[in-house]
N, C-alpha and C positions, 0 to 999 in steps of 0.2 A: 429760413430755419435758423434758430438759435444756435449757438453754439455751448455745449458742456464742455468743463473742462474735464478730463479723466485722471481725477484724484486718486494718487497711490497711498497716502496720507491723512488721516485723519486725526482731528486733536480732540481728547477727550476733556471736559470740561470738570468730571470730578463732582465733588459736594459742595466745596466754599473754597471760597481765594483768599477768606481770612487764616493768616499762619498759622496763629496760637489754635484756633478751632482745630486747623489739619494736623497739628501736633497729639491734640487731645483725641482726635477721630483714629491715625496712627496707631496709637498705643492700644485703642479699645478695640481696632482689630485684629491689629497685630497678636494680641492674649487671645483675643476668643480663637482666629485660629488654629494659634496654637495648641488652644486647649481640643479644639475641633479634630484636628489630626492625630493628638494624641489619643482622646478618648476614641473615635472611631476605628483606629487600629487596633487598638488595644480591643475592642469588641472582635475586630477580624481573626486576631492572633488569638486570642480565646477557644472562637470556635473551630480553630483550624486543630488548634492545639489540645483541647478540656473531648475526654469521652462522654462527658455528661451535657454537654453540648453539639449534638451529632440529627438533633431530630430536624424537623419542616421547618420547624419556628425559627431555632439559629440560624441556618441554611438562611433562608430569608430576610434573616437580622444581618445577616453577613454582607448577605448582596445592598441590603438597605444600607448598610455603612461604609458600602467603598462606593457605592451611588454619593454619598453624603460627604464624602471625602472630593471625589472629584467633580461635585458639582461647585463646591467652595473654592477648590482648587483652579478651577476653570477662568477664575474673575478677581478673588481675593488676592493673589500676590503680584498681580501685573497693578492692583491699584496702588498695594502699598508702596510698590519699587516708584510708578508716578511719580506718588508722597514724596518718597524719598530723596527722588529726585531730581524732582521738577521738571520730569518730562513727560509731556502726556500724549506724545502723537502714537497713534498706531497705525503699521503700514496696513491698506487691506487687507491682503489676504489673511494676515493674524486678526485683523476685525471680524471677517467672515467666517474666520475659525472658530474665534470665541464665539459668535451668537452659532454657533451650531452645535459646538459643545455644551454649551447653558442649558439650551434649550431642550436636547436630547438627553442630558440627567436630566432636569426638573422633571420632564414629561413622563420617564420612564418609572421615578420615584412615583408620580400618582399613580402607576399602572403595577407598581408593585406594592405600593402599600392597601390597596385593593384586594390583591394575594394575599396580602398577610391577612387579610380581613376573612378571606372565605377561608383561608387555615384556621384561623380563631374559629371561623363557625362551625369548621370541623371537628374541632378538638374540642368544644363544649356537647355540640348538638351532636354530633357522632363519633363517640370516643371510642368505642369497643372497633371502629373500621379506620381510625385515625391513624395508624402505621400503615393499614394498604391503600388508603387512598391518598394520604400525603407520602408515600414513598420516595426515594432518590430520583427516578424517571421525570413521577410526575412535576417534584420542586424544580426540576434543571428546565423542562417542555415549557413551565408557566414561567418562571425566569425568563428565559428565550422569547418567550412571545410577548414579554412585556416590550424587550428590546425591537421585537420584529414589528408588533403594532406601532410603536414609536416613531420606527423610523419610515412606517409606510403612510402615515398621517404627516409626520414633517418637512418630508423630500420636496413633496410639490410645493410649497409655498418657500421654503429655501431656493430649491432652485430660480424662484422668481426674483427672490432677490440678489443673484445672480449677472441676473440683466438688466438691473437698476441702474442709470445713471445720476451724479449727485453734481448739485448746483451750491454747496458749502461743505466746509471741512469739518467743520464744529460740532460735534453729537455731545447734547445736553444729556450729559450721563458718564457714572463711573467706569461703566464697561459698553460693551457696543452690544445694544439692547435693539430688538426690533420697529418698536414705535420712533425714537427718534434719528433711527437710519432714516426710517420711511419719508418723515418729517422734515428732511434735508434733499431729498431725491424729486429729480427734475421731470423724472418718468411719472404717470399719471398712475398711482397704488391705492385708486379704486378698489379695483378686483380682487390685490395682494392683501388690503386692509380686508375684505370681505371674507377673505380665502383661510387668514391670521383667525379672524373671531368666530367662523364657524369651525376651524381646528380645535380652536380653545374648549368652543359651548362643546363640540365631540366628547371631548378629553373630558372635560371637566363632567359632562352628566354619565359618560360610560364609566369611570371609575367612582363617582359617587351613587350611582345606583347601585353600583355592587358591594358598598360600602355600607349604607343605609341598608337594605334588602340582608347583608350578612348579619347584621349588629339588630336587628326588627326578629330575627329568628333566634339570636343568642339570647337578648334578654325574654323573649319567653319562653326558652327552656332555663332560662335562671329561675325564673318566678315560680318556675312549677315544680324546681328541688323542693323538698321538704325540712330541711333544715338551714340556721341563718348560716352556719359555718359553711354548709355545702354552696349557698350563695355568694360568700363573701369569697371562697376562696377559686370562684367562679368566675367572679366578676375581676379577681385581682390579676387573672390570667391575660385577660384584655384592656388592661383600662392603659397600662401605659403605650398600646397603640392607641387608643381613644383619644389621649393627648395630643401624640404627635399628627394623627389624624386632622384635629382639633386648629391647632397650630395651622397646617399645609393646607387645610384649604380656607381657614378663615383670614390669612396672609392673600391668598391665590383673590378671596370676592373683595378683599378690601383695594388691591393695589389694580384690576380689572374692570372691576362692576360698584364703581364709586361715581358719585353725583362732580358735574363738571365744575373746576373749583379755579384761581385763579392762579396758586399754588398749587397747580395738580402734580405738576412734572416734579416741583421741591418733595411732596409726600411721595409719590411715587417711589421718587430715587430714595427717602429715609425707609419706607417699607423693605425696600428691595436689598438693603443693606444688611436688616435686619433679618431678610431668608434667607441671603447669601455667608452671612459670618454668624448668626445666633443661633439660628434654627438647627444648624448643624453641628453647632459647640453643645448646644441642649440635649438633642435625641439621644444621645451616648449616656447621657447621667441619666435622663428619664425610664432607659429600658435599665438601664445597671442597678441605682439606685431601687428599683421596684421590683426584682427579680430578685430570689434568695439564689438559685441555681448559678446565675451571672455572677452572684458576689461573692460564692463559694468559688466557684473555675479563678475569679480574679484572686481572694485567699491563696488558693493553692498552687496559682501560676507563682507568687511571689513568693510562696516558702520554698518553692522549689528552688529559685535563682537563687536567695539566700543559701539556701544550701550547695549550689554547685559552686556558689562562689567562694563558701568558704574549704572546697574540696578542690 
């Protein structure tokens, strides 16, 4: 029998080992997530705070933004400190923690921006029942079970990698991602790689069924208002989930379900950059920016502070 050695240690390799590049990569993410935790609190604090933010939708916008908060959070500031500097080992168990944490935001943001979706088809297709069936109960139970299916789909293939043993230290990647743990491991993840993509294809077609199937019944009770204002101001109700929808899973088939390249793992990790620090610096100005009701609460949170400040 071989022998593994049992690495507590593991060196993250990052983006590039060129300086002036990780200066310039620093800074671009350093702003977005700043701008990222900014603007998503500032959605949280809104709806904790604005009575005119109190229905299904906020609620949901709420949980959507501290999902969005701590999934960035999860990965973005152990890379930049790396950057900073120039240290890139991480001990296990903090390896194991990150991909558990990664993994259980991302997974549970598809499982609730799916929520949000059949709320949209609530509030379009049955408005006059839209208070008793999106009620407080039912927004907290489908929250819950977003969490609860998440982590009963994740468990078993985490715990596999658990029992992995690893024949290198080096994980091609800025955070500790599952494919190239697996990619270093001495242990035969057959089954775990099999275990990984049939979790994904789960996830991935039970929340987009519900997503398609919600938005296939919205736009034909759009089509069938009678007027263009009743349409338009229909459509303006959901479009900027449509985006962020838009966004999450066409990031999700590009960085998964892409043709094998020689440069896989370089596109992979700039995809992955890009959901982990942009995707979540965006979704705050997408819902704010296209809401009259979010940019009113934001108005009046700030004449308010003006005002106590000056009392």
């Amino acid at each position: 029998m071989s022998n593994h050695t049992a690495f507590t240690t593991f060196i993250l390799l990052g983006l590039t080992e060129d300086p002036q590049l990780q200066i310039q990569i620093f800074i671009f993410l350093f702003i977005s997530y700043m701008l990222s935790v900014i603007g998503n609190l500032t959605i949280i604090m809104l709806t904790l705070v604005d009575s005119h933010l109190k229905t299904a939708m906020y609620f949901l916008l709420q949980n959507f933004s501290c999902l969005e908060l701590s999934f960035t959070s999860s990965c973005i500031p152990t890379f930049l400190y790396s950057i900073l500097t120039s240290d890139r080992t991480i001990n296990y168990n903090a390896c194991i923690s990150q991909l558990f944490f990664v993994y259980v935001f991302a997974v549970t943001e598809f499982f609730l921006l799916a929520t949000m979706s059949y709320d949209r088809y609530v509030a379009i297709c049955k408005p006059l029942h839209y208070m008793n069936i999106m009620n407080p109960r039912t927004c907290k139970t489908l929250v819950l079970s977003c969490w609860t299916t998440t982590l009963l789909i994740l468990l078993p293939p985490l715990g596999l990698v658990l029992k992995l043993e690893f024949c290198d230290s080096v994980i091609d990647h800025f955070y500790c991602d599952i494919n190239p743990l697996l990619k270093i491991s001495c242990t035969d993840t057959w089954f775990i790689e099999q275990m990984v993509l049939g979790c994904c294809v789960v996830i991935f077609i039970m929340t987009l069924v519900c997503v398609v199937m919600s938005y296939i019944y919205i736009i034909t009770t759009i089509l069938k208002l009678p007027s263009a204002e009743q349409k338009k101001k229909a459509f303006s109700t959901c479009s900027s989930h449509i985006i962020v929808v838009s966004i999450a899973y066409g990031s999700c088939i590009f960085v998964y379900i892409k043709p094998s390249a020689k440069d896989a793992m370089a596109i992979n990790k700039g995809v992955t950059v890009l959901n982990t620090s942009v995707s979540p610096m965006l979704n705050p100005f997408i819902y704010t920016l296209r809401n009259k009701v979010v940019k009113q609460a934001f108005s009046d949170f700030i004449k308010r502070i003006v005002f106590f400040s000056k009392h």
